[in-house]
NUBAFI-974878 format. One record per residue (C-alpha): residue number from 1; residue in one letter; chain; x, y, z. Coordinates in nm, 2 decimals. Layout:
N
(site NUM, A, A, (X, Y, Z));
...
***
This chain:
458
(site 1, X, A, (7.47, 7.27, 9.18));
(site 2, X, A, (7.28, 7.07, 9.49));
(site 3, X, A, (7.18, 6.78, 9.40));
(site 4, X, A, (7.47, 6.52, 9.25));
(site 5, X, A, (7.29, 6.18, 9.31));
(site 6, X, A, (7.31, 5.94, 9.04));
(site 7, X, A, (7.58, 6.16, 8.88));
(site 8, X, A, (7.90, 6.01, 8.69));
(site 9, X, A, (8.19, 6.22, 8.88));
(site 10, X, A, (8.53, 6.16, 8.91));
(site 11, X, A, (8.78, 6.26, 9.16));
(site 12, X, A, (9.18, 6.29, 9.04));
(site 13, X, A, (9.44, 6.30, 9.32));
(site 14, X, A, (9.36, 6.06, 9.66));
(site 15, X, A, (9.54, 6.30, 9.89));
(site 16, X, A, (9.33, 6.47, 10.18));
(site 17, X, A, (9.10, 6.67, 9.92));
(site 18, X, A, (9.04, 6.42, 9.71));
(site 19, X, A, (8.98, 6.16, 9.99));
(site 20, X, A, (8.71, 6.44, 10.17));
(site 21, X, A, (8.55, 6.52, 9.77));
(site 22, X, A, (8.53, 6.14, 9.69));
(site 23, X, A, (8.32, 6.11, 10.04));
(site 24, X, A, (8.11, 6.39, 10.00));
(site 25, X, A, (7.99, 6.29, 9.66));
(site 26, X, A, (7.96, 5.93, 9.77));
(site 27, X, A, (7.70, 6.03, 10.07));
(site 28, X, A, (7.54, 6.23, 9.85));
(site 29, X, A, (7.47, 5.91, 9.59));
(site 30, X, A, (7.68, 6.04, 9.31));
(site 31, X, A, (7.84, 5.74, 9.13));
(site 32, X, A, (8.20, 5.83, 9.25));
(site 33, X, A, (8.51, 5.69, 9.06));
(site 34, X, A, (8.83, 5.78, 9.25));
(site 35, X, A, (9.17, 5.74, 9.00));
(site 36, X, A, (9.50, 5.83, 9.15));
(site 37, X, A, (9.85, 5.68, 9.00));
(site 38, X, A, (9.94, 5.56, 9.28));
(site 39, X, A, (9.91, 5.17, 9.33));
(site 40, X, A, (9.70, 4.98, 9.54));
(site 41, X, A, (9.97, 4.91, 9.77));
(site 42, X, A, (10.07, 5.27, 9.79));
(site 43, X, A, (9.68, 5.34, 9.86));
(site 44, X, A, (9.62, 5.06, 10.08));
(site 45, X, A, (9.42, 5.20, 10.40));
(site 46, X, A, (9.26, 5.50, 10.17));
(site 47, X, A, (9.14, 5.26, 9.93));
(site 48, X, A, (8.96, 5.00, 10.17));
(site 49, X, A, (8.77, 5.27, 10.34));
(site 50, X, A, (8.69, 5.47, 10.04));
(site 51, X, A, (8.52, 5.16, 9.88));
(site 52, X, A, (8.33, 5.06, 10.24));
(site 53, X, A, (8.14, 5.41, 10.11));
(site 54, X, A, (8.09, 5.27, 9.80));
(site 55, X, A, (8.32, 5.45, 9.57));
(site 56, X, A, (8.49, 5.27, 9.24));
(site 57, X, A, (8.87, 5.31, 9.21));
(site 58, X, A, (9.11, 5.34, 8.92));
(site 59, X, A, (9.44, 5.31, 9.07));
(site 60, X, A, (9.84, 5.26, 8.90));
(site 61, X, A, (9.70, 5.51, 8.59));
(site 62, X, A, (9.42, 5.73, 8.49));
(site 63, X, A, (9.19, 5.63, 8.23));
(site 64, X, A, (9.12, 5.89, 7.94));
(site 65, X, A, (8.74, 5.74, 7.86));
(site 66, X, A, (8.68, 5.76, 8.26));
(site 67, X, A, (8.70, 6.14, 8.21));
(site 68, X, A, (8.56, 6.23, 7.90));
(site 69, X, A, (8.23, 6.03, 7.99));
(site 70, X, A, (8.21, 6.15, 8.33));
(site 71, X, A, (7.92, 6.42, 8.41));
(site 72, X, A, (8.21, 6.62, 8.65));
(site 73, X, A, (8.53, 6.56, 8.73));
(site 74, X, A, (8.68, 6.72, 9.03));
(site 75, X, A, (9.04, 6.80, 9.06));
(site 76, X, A, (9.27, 6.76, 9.42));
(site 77, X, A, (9.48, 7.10, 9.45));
(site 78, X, A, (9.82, 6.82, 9.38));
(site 79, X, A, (9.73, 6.74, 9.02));
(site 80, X, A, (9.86, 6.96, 8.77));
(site 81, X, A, (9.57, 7.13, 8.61));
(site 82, X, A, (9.74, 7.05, 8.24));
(site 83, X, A, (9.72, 6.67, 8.30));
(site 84, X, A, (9.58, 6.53, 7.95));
(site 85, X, A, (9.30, 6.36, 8.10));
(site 86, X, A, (9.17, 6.67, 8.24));
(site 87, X, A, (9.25, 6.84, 7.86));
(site 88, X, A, (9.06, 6.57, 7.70));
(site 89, X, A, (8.76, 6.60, 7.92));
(site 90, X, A, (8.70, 6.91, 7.89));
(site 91, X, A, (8.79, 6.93, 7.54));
(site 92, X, A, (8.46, 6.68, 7.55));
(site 93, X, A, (8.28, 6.94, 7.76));
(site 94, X, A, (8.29, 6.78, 8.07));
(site 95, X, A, (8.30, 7.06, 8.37));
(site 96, X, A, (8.66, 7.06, 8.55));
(site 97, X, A, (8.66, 7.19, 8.88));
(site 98, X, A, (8.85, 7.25, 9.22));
(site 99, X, A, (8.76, 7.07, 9.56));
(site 100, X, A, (8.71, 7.48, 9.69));
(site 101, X, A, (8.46, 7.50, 9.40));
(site 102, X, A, (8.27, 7.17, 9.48));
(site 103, X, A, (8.23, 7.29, 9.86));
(site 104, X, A, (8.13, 7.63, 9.79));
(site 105, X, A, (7.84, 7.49, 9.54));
(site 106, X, A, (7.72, 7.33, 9.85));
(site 107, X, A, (7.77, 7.56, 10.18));
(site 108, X, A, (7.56, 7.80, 10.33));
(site 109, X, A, (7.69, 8.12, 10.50));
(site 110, X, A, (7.96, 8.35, 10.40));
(site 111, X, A, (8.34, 8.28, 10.28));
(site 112, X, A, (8.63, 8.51, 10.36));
(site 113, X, A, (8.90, 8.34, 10.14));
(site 114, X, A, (9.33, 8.43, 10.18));
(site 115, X, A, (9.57, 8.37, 9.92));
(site 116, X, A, (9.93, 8.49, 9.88));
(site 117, X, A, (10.24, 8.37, 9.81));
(site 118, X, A, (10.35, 8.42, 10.19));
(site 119, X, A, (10.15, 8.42, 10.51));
(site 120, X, A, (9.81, 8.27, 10.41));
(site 121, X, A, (9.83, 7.98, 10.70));
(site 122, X, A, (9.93, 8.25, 10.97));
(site 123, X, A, (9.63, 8.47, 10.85));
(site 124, X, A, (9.36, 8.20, 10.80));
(site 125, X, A, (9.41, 8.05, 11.13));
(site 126, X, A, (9.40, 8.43, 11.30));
(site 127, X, A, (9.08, 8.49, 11.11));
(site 128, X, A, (8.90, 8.20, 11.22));
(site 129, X, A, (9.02, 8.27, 11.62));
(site 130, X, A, (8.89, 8.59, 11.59));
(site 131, X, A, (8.55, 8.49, 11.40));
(site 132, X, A, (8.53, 8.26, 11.75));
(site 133, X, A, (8.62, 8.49, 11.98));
(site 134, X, A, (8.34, 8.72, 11.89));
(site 135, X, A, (8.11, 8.48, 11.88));
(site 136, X, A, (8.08, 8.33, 11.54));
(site 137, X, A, (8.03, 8.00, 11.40));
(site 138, X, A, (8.32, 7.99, 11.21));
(site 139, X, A, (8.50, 7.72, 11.03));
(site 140, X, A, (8.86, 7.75, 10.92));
(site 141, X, A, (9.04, 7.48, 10.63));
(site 142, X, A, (9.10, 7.51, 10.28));
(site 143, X, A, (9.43, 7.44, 10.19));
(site 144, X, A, (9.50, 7.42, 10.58));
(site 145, X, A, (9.34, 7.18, 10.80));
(site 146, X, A, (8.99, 7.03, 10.65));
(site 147, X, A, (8.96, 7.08, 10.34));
(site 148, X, A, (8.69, 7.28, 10.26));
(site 149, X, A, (8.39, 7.01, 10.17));
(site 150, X, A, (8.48, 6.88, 10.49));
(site 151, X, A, (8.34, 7.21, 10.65));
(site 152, X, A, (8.00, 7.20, 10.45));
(site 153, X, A, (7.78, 6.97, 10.69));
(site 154, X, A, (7.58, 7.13, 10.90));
(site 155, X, A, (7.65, 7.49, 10.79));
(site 156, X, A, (7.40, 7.79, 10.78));
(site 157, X, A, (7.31, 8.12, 10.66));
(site 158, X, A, (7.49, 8.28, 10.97));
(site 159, X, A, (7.83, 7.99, 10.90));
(site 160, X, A, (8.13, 8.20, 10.83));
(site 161, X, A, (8.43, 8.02, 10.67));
(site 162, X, A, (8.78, 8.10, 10.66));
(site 163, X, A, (8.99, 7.95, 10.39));
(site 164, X, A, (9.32, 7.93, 10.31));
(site 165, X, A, (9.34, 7.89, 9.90));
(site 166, X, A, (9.62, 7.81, 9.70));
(site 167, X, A, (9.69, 7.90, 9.36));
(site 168, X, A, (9.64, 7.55, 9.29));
(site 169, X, A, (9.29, 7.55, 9.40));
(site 170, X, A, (9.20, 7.86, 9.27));
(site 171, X, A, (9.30, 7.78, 8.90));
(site 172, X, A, (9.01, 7.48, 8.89));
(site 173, X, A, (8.73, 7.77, 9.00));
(site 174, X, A, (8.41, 7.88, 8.81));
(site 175, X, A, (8.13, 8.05, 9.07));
(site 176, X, A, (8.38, 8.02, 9.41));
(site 177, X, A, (8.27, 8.39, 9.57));
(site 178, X, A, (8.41, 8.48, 9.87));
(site 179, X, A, (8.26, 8.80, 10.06));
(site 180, X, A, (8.60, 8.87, 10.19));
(site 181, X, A, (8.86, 8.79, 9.95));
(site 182, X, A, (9.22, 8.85, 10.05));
(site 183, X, A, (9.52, 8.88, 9.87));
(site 184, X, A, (9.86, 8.88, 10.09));
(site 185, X, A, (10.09, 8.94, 9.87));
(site 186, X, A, (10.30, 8.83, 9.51));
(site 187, X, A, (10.65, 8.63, 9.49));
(site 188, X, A, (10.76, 8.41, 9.19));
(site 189, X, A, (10.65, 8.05, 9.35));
(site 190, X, A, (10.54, 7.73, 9.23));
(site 191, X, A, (10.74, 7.71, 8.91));
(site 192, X, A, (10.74, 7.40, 8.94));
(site 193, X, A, (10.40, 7.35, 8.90));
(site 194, X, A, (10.27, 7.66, 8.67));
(site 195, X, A, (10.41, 7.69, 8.30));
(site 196, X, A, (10.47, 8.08, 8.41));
(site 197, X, A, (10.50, 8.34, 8.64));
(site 198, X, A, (10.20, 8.47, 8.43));
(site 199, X, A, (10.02, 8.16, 8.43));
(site 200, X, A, (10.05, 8.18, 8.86));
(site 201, X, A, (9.97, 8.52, 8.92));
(site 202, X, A, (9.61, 8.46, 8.69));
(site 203, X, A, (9.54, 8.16, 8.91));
(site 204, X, A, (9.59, 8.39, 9.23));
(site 205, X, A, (9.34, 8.68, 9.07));
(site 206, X, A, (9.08, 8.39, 9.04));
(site 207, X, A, (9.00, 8.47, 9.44));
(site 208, X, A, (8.82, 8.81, 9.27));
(site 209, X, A, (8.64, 8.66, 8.95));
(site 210, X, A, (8.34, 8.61, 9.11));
(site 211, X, A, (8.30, 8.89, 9.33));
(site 212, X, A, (8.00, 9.18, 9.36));
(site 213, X, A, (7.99, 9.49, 9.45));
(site 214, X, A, (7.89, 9.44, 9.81));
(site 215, X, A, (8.20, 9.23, 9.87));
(site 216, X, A, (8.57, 9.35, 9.99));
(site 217, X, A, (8.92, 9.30, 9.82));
(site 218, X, A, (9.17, 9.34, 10.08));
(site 219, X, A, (9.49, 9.37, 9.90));
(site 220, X, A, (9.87, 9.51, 10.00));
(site 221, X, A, (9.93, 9.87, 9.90));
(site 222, X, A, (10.27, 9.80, 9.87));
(site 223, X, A, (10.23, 9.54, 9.64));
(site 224, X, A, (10.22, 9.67, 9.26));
(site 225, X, A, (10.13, 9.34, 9.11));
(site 226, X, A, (9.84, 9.22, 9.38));
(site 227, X, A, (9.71, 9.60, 9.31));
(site 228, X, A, (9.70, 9.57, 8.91));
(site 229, X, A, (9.51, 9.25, 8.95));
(site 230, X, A, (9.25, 9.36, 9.21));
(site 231, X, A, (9.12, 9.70, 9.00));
(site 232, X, A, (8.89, 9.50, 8.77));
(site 233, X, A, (8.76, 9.33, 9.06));
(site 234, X, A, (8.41, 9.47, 9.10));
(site 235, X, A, (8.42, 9.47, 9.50));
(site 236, X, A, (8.53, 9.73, 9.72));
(site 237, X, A, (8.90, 9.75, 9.78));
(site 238, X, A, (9.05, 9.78, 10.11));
(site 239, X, A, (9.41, 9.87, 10.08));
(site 240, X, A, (9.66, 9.73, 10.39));
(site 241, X, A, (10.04, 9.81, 10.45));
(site 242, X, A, (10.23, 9.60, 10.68));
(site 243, X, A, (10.54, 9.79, 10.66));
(site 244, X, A, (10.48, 10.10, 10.93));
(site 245, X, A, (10.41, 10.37, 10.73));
(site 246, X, A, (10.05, 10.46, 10.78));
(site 247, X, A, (9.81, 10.47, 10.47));
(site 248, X, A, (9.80, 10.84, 10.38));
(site 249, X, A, (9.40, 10.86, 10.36));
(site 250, X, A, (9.08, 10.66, 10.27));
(site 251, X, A, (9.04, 10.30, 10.41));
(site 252, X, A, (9.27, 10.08, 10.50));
(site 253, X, A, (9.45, 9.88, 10.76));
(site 254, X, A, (9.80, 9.98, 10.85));
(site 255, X, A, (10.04, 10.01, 11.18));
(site 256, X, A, (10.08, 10.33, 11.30));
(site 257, X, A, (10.22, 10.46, 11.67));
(site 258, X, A, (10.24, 10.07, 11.75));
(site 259, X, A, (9.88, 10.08, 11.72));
(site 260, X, A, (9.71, 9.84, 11.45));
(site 261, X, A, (9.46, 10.06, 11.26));
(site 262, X, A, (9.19, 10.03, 11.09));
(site 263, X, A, (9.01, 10.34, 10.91));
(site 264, X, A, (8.66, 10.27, 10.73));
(site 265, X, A, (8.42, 10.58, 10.58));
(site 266, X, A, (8.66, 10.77, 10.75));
(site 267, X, A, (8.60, 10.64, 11.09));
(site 268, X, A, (8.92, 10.53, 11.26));
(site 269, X, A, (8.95, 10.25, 11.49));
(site 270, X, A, (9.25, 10.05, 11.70));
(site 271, X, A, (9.21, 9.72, 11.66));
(site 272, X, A, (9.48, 9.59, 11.89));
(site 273, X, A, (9.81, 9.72, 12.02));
(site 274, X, A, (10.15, 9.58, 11.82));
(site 275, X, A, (10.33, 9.50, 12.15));
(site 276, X, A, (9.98, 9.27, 12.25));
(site 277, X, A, (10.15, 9.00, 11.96));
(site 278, X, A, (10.38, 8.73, 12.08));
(site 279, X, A, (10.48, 8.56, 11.79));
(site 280, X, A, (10.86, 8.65, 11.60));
(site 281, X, A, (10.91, 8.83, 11.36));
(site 282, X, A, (10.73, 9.14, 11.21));
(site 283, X, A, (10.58, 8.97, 10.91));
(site 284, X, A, (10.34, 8.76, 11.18));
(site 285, X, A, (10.30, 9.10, 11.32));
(site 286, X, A, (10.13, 9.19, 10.98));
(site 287, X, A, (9.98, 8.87, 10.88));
(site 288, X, A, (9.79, 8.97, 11.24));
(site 289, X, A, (9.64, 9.30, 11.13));
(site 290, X, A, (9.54, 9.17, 10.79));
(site 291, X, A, (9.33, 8.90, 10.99));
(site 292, X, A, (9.19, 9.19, 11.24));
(site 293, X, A, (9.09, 9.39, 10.93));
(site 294, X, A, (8.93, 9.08, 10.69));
(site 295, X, A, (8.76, 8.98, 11.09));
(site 296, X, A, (8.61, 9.35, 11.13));
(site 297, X, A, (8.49, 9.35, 10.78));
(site 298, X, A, (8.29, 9.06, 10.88));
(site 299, X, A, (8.14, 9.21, 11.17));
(site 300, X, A, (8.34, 9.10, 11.49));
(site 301, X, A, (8.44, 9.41, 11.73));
(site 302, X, A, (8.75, 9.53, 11.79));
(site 303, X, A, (8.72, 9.42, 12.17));
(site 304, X, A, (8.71, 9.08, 12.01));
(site 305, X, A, (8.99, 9.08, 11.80));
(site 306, X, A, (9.22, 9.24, 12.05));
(site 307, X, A, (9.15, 8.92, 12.23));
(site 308, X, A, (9.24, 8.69, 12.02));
(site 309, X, A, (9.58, 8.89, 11.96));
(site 310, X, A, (9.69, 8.83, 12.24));
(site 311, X, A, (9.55, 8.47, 12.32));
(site 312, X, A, (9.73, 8.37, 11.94));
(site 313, X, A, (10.01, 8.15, 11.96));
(site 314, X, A, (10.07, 8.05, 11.63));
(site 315, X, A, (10.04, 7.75, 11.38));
(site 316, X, A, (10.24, 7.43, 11.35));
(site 317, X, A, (10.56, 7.49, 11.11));
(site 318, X, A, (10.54, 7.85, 11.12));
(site 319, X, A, (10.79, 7.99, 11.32));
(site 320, X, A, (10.71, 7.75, 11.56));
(site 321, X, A, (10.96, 7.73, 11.92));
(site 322, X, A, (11.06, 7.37, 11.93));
(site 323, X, A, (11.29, 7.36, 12.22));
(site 324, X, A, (11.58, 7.57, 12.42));
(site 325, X, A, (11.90, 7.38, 12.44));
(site 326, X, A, (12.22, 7.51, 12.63));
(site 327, X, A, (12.10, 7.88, 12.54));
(site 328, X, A, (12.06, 7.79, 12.17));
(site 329, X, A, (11.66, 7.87, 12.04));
(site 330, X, A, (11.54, 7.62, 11.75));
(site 331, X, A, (11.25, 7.72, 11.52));
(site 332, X, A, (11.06, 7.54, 11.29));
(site 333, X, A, (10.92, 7.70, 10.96));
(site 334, X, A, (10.88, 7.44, 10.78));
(site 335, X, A, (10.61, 7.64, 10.57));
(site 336, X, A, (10.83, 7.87, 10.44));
(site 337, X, A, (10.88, 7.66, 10.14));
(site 338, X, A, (11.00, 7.98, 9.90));
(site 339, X, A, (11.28, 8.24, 9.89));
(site 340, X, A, (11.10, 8.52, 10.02));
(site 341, X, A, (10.95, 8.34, 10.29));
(site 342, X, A, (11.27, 8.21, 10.38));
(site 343, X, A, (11.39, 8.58, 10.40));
(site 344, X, A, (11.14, 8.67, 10.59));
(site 345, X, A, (11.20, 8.41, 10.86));
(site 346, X, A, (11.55, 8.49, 10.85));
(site 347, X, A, (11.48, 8.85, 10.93));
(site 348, X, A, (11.26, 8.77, 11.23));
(site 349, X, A, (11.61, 8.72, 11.42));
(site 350, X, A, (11.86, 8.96, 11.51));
(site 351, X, A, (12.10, 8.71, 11.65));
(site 352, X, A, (12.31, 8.44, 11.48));
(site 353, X, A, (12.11, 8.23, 11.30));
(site 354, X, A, (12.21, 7.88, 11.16));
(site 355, X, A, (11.92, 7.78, 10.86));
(site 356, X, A, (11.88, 7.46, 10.73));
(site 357, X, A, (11.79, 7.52, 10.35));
(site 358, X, A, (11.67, 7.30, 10.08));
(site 359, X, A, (11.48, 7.06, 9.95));
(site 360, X, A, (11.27, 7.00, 9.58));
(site 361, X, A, (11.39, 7.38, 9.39));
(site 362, X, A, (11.03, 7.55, 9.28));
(site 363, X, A, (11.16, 7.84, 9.18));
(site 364, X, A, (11.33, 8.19, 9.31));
(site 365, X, A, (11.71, 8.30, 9.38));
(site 366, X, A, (11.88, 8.18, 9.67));
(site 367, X, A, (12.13, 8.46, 9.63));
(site 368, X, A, (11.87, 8.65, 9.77));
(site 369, X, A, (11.91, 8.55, 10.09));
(site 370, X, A, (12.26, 8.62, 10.11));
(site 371, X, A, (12.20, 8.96, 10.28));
(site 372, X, A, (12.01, 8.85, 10.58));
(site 373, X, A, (12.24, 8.55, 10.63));
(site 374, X, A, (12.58, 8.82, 10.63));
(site 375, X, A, (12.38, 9.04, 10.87));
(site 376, X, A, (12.35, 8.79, 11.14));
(site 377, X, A, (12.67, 8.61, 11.09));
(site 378, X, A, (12.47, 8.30, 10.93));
(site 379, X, A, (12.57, 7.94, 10.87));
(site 380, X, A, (12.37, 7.73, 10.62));
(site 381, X, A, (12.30, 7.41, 10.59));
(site 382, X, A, (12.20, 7.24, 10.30));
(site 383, X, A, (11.95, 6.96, 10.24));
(site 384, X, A, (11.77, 6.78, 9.97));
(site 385, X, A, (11.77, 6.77, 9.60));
(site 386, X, A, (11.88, 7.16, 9.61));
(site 387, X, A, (12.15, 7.14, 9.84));
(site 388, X, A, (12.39, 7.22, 9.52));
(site 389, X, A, (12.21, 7.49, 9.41));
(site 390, X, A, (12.23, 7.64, 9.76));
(site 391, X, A, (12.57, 7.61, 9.78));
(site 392, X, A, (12.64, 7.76, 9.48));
(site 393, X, A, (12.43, 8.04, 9.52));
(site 394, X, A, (12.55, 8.11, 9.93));
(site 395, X, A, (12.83, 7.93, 9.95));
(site 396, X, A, (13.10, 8.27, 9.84));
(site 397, X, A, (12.87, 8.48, 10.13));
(site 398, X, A, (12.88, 8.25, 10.44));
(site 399, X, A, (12.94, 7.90, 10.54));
(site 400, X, A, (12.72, 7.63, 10.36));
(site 401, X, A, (12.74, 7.29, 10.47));
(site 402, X, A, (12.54, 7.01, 10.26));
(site 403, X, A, (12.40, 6.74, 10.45));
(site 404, X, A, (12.30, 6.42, 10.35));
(site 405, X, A, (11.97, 6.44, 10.55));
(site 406, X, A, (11.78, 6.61, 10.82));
(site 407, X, A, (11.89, 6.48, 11.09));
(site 408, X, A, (12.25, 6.54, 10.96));
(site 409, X, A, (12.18, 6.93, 10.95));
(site 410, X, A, (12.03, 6.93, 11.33));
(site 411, X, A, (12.36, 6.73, 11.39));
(site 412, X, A, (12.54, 6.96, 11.23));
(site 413, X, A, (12.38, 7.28, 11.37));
(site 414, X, A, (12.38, 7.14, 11.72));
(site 415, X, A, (12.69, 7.09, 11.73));
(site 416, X, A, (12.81, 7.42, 11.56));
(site 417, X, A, (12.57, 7.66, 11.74));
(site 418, X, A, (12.64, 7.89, 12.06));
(site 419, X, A, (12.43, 8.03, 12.35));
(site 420, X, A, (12.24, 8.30, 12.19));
(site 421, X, A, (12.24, 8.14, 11.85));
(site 422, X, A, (11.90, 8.05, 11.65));
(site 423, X, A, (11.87, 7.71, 11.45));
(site 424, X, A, (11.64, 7.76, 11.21));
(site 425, X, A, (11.45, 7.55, 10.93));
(site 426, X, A, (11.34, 7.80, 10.66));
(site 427, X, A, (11.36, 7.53, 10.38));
(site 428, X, A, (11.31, 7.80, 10.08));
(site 429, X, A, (11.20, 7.47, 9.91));
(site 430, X, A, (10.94, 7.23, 9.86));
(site 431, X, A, (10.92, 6.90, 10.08));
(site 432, X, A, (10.83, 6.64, 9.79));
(site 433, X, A, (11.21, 6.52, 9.75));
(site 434, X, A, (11.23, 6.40, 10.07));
(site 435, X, A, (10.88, 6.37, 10.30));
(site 436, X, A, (10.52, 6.35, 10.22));
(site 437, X, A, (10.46, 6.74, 10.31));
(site 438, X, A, (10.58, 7.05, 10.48));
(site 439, X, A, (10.41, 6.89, 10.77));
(site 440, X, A, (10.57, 6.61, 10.80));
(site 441, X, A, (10.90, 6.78, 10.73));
(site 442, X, A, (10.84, 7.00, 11.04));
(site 443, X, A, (10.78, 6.69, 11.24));
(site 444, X, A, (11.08, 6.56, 11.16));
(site 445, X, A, (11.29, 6.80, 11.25));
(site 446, X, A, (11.07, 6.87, 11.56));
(site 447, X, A, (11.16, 6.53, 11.61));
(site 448, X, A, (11.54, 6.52, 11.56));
(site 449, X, A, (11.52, 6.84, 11.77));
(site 450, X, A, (11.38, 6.66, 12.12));
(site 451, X, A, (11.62, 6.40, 12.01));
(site 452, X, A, (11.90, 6.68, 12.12));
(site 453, X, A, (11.67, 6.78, 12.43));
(site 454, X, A, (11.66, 6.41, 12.57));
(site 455, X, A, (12.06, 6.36, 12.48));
(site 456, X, A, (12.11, 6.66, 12.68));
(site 457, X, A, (11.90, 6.54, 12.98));
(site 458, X, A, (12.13, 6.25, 12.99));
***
């Protein structure tokens, strides 16, 4: 699909997708309804400049007859995909799709796309300073960032995109086709949002449906799931393993002698050295190599990658140092909105660590996280609408403290925390009980953090 003018197309959800798809369509003279169920107050700013481009909005409820007589309608990643408005359009054979799959329909170049339950933002935003580094045009969004019809002006044959995709993006795909599709990794997540664990892990496997032969599946050799769902995929596979062990043989990307490794048609490479990576914790270590491999797949030299190693500070809300107060380290991961993530963060620490957990319950078993917490003599505590499931689950293992707010954990942390002690937000949870997003969750408790800083500067 090019050409959309004079088109009947409707966009569901006015968050920052639907916003960028309602825009896109607009400029390119499609007749653009917008519907959210949000009111007009709620929508205020968004829907003033949204009709300045000339886009018709259905606001406070959606409209079955807008959808079944539309030509498209397309979907923001936040609107459940089993909405009956979206059933009865396409029950009336009108095409549903993603944002992802409106953008791709309309960009030139290549797409190297990274999903996962864990680690996708960490990866995407490596992958696109590595693209740079060796010289590419390279745009990185998707579920991070611009979304991805945001990218599409000005783009070319020799364009290279990296995009983060979610499951929720994934599920509303039809000819999406990534040249480098990568798949991190499997955890129950979302369960909120899918009917089943079943119905998420499809969604995920939608990041191969459309692949050829000359493209690449990078997928985790240590991950049973990921590798039952990549084998029909009819592009090569390139196994990785982020856990130390080398792959045995044939190509891959593993760590091996503190070297990151990367063996293709039986030529091996080192792509960069493990002790050239400053960021915590070993999973960033690995979310690094899976970048380096996906970036030499594409083309870009090892010399270049190996740069941007060690030039790569991070992302916002990922393990992200806030501040250093009276010896005490505190650490925003806002993005680690499910149990195993949370793990994971927790295990980037060998010293104490004090974790504020909680927030909307999606899914998992806090339990889980009992082991880590024991290890390092850890203190919880708990926020949001889970803060009694937390307890519940933590609260015979180690101290859990539920907190009436964020600024009450910080509070609480601060004030229990010793020199050589981590704070540490690893929700484990979604953000929707209590703020807009994991990003503004992170900047709150950025916030409440340099709140502490100034206090102690007296």
């Amino acid at each position: 699909m090019r050409g959309v003018g004079g088109d009947a197309v409707v966009v569901i959800g006015l968050a920052r997708s639907g916003i960028a798809a309602a825009e896109f369509l607009a400029r390119r003279g499609a007749s653009v309804v917008a519907t959210d169920t949000k009111s007009e107050g709620e929508l205020q700013e968004v829907a003033r400049g949204l009709r300045e481009k000339g886009v018709r909005l259905e606001l406070g409820a959606h409209r079955a007859e807008t959808f079944t007589g539309a030509a498209m309608v397309v979907v923001s990643p936040g609107v459940p995909w089993e909405r009956p408005e979206l059933e009865a359009a396409r029950a009336a054979g009108v095409p549903v799709i993603a944002e992802v799959e409106l953008a791709f329909r309309h960009l030139e170049g290549r797409v190297a796309a990274i999903t996962g339950t864990k680690g996708k933002t960490t990866t995407t935003a490596a992958l696109g300073a590595m693209l740079r580094e060796a010289g590419f045009d390279a745009r990185v969004g998707g579920n991070i960032g611009e979304p991805l019809v945001g990218l599409v002006e000005g783009s070319t044959p020799a364009t290279t995109f990296a995009v983060e995709v979610s499951s929720f993006q994934l599920e509303g795909t039809v000819r999406f086709h990534p040249h480098v599709a990568v798949w991190l990794n499997l955890s129950p997540d979302h369960l909120d949002r899918h009917p089943s664990l079943g119905a998420y892990v499809a969604a995920k496997a939608r990041i191969f449906a459309s692949q050829e032969p000359s493209d690449w599946a990078v997928v985790n050799a240590d991950d049973p799931v990921v590798l039952e769902q990549a084998r029909s995929a009819r592009s090569r596979k390139l196994p990785f393993r982020v856990t130390g062990e080398p792959l045995p043989s044939g190509d891959g990307a593993f760590f091996e002698g503190g070297l990151a490794q990367f063996r293709l048609d039986g030529r091996l490479e080192t792509l960069f050295r493990r002790d050239e990576v400053v960021l915590p914790g070993a999973h960033l270590a690995g979310d690094l190599l899976v970048a380096a491999a996906a970036a030499r797949l594409l083309g870009a030299p090892a010399e270049a990658i190996a740069r941007a190693v060690r030039a790569f500070r991070g992302v916002p809300h990922v393990l992200e140092h806030v501040a250093t107060i009276g010896g005490v380290a505190y650490y925003n991961d806002s993005k680690a909105t499910n149990v195993e993530a949370a793990r994971r963060s927790l295990e980037a620490f060998a010293q104490p660590v004090l974790v504020v957990l909680g927030g909307r319950y999606k899914g998992g078993d806090f339990g889980e996280l009992a082991a880590p917490l024991l290890a390092r003599g850890g203190r919880v505590l708990a926020i949001g609408e889970a803060r009694e499931r937390v307890r519940a689950a933590l609260g015979d293992a180690v101290p859990v403290d539920p907190c009436s707010s964020l600024r009450e954990a910080v509070e609480r942390a601060h004030a229990a925390a010793r020199p050589g002690d981590v704070v540490l937000l690893a929700p484990a949870c979604s953000s929707f009980d209590m703020f807009v997003d994991y990003a503004d969750r992170g900047r709150a408790f950025k916030a409440e953090v340099m709140r502490l800083v100034e206090a102690a500067r007296g």
